[in-house]
C-alpha positions as CSV (number, residue, x, y, z in Angstrom):
1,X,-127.6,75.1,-17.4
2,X,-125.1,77.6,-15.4
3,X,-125.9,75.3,-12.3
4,X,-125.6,72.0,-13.6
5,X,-122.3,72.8,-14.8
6,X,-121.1,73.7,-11.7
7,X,-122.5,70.8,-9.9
8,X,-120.8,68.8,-12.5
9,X,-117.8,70.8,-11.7
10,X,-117.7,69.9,-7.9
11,X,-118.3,66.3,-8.3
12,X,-115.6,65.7,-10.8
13,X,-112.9,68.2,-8.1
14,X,-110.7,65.8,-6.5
15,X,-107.8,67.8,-5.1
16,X,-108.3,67.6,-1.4
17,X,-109.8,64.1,-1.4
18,X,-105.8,62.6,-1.2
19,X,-104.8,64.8,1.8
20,X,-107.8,63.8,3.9
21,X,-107.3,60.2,3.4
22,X,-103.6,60.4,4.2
23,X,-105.3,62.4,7.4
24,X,-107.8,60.0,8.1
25,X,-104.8,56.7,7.8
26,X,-102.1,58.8,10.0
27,X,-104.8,58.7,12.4
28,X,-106.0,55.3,12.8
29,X,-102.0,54.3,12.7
30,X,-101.8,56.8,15.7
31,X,-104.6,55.5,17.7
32,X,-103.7,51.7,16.9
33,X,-100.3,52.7,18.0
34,X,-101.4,54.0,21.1
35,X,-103.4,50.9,22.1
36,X,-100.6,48.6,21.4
37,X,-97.9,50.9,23.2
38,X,-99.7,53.0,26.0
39,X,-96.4,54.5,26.7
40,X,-96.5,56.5,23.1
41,X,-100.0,57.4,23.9
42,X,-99.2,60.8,25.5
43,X,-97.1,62.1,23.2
44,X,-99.6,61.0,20.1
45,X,-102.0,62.9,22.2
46,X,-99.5,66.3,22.6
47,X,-99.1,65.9,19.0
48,X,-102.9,65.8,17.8
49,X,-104.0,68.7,20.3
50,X,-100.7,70.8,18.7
51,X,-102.1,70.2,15.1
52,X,-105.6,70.9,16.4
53,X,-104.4,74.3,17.9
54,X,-102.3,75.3,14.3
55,X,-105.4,74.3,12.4
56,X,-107.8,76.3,14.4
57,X,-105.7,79.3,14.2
58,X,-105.6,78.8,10.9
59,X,-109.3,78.7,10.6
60,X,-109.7,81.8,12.2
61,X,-107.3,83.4,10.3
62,X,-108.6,82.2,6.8
């Protein structure tokens, strides 16, 4: 019974579901950007491999 409730717990737990589709839209507006402007391409990319380092830091760390 102990288990089912839990299970039932995790499916109903919504909290990060919101950030990882703002995540998920930022990033297909980043990579259409970058095919329409190739020009804004390089910095899109410096900015993706900055959050990448910050979030593996943070991984490490946590």
């Amino acid at each position: 019974m102990k288990k089912l409730l839990l299970k039932l717990r995790i499916w109903h737990d919504t909290k990060g579901q919101d950030l990882i589709e703002y995540a998920l839209m930022a990033g297909f507006v980043a990579v259409a950007a970058g095919a329409i402007m190739p020009n804004v391409s390089s910095s899109i990319s410096t900015v993706f491999s900055k959050i990448n380092s910050v979030m593996s830091q943070a991984a490490t760390q946590g």
